[in-house]
C-alpha positions as protocol buffer text, in pm:
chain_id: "A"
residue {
  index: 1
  type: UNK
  ca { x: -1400 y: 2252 z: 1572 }
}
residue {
  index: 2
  type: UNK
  ca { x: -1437 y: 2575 z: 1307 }
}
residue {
  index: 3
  type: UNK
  ca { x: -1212 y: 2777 z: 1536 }
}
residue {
  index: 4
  type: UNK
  ca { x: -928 y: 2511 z: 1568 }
}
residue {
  index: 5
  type: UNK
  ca { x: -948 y: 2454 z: 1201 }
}
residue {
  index: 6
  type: UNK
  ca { x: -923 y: 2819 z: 1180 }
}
residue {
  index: 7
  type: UNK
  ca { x: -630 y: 2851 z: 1407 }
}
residue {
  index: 8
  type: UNK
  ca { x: -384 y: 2543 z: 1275 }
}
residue {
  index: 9
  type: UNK
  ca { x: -471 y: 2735 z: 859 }
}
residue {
  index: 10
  type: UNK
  ca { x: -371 y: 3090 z: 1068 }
}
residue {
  index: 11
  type: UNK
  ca { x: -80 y: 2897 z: 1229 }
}
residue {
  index: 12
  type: UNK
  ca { x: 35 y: 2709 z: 939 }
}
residue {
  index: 13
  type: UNK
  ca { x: 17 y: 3064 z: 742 }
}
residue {
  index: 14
  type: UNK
  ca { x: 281 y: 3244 z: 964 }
}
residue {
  index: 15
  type: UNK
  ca { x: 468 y: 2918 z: 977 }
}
residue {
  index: 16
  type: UNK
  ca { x: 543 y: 2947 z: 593 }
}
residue {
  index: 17
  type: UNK
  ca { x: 582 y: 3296 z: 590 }
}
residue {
  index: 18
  type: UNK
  ca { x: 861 y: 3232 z: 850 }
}
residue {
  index: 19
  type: UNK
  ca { x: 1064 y: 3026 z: 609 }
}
residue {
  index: 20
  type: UNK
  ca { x: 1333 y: 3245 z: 519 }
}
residue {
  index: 21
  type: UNK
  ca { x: 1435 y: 3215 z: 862 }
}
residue {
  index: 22
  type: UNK
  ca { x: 1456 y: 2853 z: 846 }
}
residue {
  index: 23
  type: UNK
  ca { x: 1906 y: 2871 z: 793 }
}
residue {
  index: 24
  type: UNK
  ca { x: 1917 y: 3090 z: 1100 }
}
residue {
  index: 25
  type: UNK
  ca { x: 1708 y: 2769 z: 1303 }
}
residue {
  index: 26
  type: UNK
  ca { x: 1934 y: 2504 z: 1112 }
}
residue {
  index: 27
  type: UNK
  ca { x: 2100 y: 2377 z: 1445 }
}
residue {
  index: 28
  type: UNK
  ca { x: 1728 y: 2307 z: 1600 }
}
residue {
  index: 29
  type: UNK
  ca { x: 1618 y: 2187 z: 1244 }
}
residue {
  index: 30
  type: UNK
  ca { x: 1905 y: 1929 z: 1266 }
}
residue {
  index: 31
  type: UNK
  ca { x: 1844 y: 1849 z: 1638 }
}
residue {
  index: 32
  type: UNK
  ca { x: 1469 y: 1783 z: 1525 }
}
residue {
  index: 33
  type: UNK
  ca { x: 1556 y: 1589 z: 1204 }
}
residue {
  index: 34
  type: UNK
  ca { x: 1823 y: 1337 z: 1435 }
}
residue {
  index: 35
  type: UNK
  ca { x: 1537 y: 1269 z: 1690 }
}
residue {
  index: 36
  type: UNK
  ca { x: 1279 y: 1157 z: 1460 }
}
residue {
  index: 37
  type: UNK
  ca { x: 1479 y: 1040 z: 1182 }
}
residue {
  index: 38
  type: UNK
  ca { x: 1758 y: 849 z: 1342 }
}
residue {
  index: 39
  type: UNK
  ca { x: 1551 y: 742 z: 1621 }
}
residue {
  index: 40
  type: UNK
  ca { x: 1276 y: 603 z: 1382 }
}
residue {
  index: 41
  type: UNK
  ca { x: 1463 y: 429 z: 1167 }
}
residue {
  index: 42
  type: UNK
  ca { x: 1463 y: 57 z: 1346 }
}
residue {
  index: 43
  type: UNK
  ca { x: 1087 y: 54 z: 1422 }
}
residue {
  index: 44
  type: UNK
  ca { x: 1044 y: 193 z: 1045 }
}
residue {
  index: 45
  type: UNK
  ca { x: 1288 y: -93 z: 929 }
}
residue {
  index: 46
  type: UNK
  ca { x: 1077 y: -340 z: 1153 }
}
residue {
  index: 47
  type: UNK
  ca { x: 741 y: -250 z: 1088 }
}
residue {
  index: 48
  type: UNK
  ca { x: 766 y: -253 z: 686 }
}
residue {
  index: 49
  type: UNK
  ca { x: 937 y: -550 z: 674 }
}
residue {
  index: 50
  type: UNK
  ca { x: 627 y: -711 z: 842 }
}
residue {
  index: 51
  type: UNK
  ca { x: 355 y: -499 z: 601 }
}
residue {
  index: 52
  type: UNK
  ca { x: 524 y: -628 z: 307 }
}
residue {
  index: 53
  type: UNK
  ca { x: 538 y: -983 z: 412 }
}
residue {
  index: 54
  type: UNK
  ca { x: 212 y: -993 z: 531 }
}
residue {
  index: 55
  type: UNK
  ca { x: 101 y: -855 z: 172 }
}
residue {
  index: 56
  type: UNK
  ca { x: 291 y: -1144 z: 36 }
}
residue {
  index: 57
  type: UNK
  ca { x: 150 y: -1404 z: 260 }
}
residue {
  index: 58
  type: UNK
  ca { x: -204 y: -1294 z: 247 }
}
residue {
  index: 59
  type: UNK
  ca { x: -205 y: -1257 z: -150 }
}
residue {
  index: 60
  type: UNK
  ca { x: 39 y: -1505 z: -266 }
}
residue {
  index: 61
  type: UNK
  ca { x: -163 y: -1796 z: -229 }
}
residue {
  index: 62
  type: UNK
  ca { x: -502 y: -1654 z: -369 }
}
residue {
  index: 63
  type: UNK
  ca { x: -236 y: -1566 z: -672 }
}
residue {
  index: 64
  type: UNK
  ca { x: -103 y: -1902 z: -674 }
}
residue {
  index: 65
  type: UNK
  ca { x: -425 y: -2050 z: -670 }
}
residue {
  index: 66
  type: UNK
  ca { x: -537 y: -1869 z: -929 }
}
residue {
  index: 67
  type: UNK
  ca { x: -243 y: -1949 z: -1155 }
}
residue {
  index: 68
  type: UNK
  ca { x: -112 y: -1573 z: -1145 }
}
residue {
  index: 69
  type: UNK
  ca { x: 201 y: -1592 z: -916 }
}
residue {
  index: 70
  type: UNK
  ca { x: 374 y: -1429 z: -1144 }
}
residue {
  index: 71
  type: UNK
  ca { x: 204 y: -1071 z: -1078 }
}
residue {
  index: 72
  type: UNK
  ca { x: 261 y: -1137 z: -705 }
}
residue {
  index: 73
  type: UNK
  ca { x: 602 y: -903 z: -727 }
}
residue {
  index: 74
  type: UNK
  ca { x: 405 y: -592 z: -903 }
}
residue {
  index: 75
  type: UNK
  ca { x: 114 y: -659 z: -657 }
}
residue {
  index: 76
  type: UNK
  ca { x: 284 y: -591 z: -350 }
}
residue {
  index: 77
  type: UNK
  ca { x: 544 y: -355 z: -500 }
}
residue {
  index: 78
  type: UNK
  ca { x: 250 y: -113 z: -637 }
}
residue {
  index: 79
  type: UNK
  ca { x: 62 y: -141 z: -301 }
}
residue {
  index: 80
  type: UNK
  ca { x: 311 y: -100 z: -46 }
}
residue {
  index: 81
  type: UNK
  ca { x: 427 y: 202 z: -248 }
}
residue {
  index: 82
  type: UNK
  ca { x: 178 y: 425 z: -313 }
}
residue {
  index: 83
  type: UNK
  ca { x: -72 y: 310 z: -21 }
}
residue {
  index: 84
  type: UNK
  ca { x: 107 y: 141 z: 264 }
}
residue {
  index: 85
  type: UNK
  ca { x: 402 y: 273 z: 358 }
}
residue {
  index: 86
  type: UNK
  ca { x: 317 y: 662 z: 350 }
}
residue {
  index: 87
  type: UNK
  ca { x: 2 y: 617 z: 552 }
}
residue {
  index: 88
  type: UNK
  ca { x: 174 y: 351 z: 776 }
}
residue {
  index: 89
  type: UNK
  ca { x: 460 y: 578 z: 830 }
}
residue {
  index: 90
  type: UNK
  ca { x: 259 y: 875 z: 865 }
}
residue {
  index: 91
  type: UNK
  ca { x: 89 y: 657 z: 1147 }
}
residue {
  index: 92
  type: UNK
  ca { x: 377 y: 565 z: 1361 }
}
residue {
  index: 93
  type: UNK
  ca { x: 553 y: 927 z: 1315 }
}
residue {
  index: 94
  type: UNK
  ca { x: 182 y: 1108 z: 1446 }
}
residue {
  index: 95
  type: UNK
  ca { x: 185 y: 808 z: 1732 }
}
residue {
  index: 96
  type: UNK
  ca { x: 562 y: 853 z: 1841 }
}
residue {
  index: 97
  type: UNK
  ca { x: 670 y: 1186 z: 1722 }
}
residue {
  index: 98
  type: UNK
  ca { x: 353 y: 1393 z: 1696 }
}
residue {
  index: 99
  type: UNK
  ca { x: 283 y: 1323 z: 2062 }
}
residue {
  index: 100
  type: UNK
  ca { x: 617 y: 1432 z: 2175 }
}
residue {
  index: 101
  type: UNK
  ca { x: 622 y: 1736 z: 2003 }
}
residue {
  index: 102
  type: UNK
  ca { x: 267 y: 1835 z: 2216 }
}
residue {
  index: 103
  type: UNK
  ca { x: 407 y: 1724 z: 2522 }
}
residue {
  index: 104
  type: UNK
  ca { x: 730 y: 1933 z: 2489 }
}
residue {
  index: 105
  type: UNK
  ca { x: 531 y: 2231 z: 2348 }
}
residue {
  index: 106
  type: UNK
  ca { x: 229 y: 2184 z: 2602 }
}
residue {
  index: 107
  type: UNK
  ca { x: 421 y: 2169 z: 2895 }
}
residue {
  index: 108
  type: UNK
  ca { x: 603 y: 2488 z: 2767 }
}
residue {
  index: 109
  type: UNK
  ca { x: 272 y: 2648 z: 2767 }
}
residue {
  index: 110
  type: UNK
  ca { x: 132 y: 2558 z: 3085 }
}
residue {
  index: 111
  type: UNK
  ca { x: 471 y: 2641 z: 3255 }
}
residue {
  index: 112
  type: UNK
  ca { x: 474 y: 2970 z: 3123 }
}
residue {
  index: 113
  type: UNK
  ca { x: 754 y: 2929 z: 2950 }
}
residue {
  index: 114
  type: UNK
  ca { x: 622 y: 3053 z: 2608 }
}
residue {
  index: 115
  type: UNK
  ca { x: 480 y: 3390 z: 2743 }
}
residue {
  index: 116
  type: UNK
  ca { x: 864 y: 3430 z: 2900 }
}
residue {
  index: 117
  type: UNK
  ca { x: 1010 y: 3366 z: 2510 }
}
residue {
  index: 118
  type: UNK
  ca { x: 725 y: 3640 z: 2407 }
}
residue {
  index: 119
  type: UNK
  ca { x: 879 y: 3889 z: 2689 }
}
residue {
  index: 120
  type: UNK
  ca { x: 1184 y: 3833 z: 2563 }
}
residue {
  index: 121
  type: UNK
  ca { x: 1068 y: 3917 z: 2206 }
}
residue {
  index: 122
  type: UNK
  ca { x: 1128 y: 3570 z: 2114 }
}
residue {
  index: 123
  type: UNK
  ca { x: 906 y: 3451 z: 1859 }
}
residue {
  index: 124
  type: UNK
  ca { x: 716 y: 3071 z: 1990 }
}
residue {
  index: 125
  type: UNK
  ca { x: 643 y: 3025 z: 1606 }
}
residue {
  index: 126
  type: UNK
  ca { x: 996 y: 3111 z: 1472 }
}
residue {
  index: 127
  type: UNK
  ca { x: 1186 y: 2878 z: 1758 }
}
residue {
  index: 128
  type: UNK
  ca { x: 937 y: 2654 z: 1830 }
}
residue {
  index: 129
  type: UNK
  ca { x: 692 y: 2569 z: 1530 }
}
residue {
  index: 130
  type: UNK
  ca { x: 968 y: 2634 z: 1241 }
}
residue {
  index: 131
  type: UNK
  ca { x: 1232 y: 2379 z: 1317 }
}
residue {
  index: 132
  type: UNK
  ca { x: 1002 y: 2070 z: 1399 }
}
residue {
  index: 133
  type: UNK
  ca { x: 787 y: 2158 z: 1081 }
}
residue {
  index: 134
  type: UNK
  ca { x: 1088 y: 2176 z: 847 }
}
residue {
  index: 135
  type: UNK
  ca { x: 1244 y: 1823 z: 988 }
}
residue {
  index: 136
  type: UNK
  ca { x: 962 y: 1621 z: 990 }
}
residue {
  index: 137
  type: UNK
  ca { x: 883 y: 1743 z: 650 }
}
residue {
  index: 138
  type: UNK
  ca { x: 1214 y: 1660 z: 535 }
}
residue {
  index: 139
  type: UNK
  ca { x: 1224 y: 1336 z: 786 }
}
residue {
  index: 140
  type: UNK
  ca { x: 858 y: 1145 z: 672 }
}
residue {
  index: 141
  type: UNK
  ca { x: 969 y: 1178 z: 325 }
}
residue {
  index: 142
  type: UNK
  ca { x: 1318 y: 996 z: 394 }
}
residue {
  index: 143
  type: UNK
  ca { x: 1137 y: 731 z: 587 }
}
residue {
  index: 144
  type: UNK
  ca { x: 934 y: 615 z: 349 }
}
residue {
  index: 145
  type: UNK
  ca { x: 1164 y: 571 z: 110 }
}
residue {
  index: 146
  type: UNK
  ca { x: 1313 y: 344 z: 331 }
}
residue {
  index: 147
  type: UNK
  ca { x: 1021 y: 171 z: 412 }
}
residue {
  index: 148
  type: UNK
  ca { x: 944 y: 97 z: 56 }
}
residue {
  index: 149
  type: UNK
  ca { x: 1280 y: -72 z: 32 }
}
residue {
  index: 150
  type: UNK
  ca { x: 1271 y: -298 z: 294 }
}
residue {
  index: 151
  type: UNK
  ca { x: 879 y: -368 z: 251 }
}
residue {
  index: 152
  type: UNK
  ca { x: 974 y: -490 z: -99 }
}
residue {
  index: 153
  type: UNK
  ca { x: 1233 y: -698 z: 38 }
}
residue {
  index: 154
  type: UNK
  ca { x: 957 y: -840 z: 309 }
}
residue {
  index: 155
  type: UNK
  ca { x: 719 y: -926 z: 50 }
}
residue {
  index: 156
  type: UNK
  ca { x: 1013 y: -1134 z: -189 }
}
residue {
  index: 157
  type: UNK
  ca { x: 1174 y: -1283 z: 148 }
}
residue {
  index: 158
  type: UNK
  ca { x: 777 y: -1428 z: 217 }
}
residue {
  index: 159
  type: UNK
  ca { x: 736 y: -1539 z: -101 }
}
residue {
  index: 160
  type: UNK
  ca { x: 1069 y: -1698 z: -183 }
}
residue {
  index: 161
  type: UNK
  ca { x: 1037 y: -1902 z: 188 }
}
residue {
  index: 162
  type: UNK
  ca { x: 694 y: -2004 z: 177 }
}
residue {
  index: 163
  type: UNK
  ca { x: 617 y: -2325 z: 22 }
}
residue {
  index: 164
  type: UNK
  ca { x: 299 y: -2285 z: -101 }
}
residue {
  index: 165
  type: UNK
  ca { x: 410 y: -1936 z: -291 }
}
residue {
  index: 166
  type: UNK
  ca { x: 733 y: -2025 z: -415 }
}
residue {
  index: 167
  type: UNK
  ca { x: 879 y: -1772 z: -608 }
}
residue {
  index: 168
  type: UNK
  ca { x: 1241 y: -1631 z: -629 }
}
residue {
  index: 169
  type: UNK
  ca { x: 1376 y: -1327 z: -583 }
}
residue {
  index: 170
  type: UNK
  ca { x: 1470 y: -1249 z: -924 }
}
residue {
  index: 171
  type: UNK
  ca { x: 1088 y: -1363 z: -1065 }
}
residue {
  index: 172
  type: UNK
  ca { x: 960 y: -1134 z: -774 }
}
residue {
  index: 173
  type: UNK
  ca { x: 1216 y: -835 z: -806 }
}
residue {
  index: 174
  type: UNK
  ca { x: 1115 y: -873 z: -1248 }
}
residue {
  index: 175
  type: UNK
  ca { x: 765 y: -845 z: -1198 }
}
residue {
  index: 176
  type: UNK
  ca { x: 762 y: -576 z: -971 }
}
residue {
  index: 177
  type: UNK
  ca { x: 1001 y: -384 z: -1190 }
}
residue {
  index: 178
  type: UNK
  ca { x: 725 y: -457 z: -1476 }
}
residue {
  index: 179
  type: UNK
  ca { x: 455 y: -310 z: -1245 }
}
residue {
  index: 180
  type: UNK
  ca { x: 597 y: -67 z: -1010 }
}
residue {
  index: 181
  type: UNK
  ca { x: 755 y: 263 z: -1215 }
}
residue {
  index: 182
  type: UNK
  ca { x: 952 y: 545 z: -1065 }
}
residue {
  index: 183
  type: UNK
  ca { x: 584 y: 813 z: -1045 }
}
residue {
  index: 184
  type: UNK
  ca { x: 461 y: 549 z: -798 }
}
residue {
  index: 185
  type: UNK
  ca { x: 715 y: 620 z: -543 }
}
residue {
  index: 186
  type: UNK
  ca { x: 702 y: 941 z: -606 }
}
residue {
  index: 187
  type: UNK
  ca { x: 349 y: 977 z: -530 }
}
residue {
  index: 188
  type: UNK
  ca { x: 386 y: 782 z: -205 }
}
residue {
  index: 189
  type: UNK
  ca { x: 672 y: 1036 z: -87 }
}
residue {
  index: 190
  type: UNK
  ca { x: 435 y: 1348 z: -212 }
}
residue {
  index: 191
  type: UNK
  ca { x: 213 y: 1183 z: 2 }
}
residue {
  index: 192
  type: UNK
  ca { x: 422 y: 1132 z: 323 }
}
residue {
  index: 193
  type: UNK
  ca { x: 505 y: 1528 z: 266 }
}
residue {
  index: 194
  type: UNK
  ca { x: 146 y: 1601 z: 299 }
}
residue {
  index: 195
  type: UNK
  ca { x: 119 y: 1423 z: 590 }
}
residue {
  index: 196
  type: UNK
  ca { x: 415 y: 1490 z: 770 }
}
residue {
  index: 197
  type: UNK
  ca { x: 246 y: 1901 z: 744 }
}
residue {
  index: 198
  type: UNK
  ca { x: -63 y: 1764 z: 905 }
}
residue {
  index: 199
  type: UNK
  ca { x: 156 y: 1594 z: 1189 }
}
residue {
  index: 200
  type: UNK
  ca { x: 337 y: 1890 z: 1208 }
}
residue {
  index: 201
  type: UNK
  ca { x: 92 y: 2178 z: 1270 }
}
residue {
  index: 202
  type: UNK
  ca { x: -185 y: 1974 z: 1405 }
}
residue {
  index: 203
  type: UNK
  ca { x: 104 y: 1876 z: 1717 }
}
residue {
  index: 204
  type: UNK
  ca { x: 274 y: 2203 z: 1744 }
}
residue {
  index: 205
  type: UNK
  ca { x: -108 y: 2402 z: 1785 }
}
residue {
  index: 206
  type: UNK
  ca { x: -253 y: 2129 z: 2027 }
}
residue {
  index: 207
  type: UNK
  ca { x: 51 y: 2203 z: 2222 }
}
residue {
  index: 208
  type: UNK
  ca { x: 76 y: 2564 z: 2203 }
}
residue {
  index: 209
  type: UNK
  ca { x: -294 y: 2550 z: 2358 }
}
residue {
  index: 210
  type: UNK
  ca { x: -264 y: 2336 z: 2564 }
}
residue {
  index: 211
  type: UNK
  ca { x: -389 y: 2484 z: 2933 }
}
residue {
  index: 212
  type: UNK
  ca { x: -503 y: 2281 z: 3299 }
}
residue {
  index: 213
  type: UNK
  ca { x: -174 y: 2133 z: 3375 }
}
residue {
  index: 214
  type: UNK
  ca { x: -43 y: 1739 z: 3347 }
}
residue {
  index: 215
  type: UNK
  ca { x: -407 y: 1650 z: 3273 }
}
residue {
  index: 216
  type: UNK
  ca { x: -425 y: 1916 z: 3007 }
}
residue {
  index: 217
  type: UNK
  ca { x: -105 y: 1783 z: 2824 }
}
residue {
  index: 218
  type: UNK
  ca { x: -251 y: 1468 z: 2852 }
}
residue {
  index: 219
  type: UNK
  ca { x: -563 y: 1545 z: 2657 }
}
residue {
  index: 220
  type: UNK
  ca { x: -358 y: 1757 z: 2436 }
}
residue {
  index: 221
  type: UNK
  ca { x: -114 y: 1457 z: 2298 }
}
residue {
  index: 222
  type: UNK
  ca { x: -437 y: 1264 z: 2296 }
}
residue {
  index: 223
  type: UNK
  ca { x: -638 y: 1513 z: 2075 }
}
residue {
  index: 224
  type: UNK
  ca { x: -308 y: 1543 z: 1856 }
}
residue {
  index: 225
  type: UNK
  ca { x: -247 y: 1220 z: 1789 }
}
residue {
  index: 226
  type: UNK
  ca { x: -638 y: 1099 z: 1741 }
}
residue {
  index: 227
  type: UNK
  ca { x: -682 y: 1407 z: 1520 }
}
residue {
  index: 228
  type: UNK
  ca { x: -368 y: 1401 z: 1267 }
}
residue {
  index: 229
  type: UNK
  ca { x: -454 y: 995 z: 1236 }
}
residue {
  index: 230
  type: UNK
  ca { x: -817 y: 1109 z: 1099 }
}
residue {
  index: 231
  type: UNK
  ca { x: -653 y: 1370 z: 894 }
}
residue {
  index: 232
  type: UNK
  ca { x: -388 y: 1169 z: 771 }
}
residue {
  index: 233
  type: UNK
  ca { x: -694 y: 925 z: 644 }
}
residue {
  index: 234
  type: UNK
  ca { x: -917 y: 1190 z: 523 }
}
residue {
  index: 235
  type: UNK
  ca { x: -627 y: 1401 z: 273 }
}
residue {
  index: 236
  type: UNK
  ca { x: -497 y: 985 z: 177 }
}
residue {
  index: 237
  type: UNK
  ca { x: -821 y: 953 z: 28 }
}
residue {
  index: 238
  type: UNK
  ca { x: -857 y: 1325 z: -160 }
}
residue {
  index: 239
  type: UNK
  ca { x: -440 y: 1290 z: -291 }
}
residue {
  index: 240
  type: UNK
  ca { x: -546 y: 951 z: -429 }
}
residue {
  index: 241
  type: UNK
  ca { x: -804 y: 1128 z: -613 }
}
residue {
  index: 242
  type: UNK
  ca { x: -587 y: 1385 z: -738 }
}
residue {
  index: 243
  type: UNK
  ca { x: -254 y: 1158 z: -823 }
}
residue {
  index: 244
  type: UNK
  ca { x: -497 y: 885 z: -973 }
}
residue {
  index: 245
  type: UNK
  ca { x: -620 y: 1180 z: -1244 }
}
């Protein structure tokens, strides 16, 4: 465990100092960026316009009970920003993207392909690691934006349909402009930058050792995925700390 911490901090070190390079990669960068942007976007769309209208079906009538419906708006608004969407997002990127990045990377590395880029004094970290760390840093962020949008308009579709909640759009939309101010997005898309790094790295090292063939990709998307989903939860809980102070 201490040496593959060890080597993803080491990895992640040269990645950053490779930076300056990143205009010279911009075509890969872009290629990367389409393919998990573009091709995220409906299942994004999809899956945070469920989160927020299950938020507004699980706590509107508690609320309404309780004679406080008209806090349901900030509720789910102040949730779905800070918590739910970067973590959710950072979820389904690690799931769909993370894994693909191993597999492409690990079967590089078991088909030798990555000692040929070294013969021909081609840098693995520099054409490899650079470009999908730069787009899914850029991507994640871009996402959840996006997310928070349509989870907000989830959570008031919910609540303006269902008959025991009741409320419009404009009392929802109020409230949650009451509630919800602009450092709370922010600090969910500082988040989703965190956590699009963790993706990132954690991916591009399982697949660079990756060794053993098929089976050895296979236990490398597994370990990539399962790990950046525990780190993902581990760094939520120490920014919350820090963006709470």
């Amino acid at each position: 465990m201490f040496e593959n911490i060890g080597e993803i901090v080491v990895l992640f070190w040269r990645t950053l100092l490779a930076l300056p390079l990143a205009w010279r990669e911009r075509q890969k960068i872009f290629d990367q960026f389409y393919e998990i942007g573009n091709a995220s976007l409906l299942m994004v769309c999809i899956l945070s316009f469920f989160i927020g209208g299950v938020l507004s079906l699980q706590i509107g009538p508690f609320m309404t009970d309780k004679g406080l419906t008209g806090y349901l708006g900030g509720i789910v608004g102040y949730a779905h920003a800070r918590e739910l969407a970067p973590i959710m997002m950072a979820i389904l990127i690690a799931g769909r993207i993370g894994s693909a990045m191993t597999a492409e990377i690990g079967s590089m590395s078991v088909y030798q392909e990555i000692d040929a880029l070294r013969t021909m004094n081609i840098n693995p970290i520099h054409y490899l690691v650079l470009p999908r760390m730069v787009a899914i840093a850029i991507a994640l962020p871009m996402l959840v934006v996006v997310s928070i949008l349509v989870g907000w308009f989830g959570g008031a579709v919910v609540a303006a349909v269902n008959t025991h909640i009741g409320i419009s759009y404009q009392g929802f939309f109020s409230d949650l402009r009451n509630v919800v101010q602009i450092k709370d997005v922010m600090n969910g898309v500082f988040k989703s930058f965190c956590f699009a790094l963790i993706i990132g790295i954690v991916s591009c090292h399982q697949g660079l050792v990756t060794l053993g063939g098929p089976r050895g990709i296979g236990r490398s998307v597994t370990k990539a995925v399962v790990n950046s989903i525990v780190l993902i939860v581990l760094f939520d809980y120490i920014l919350t700390r820090i963006l709470l102070k």
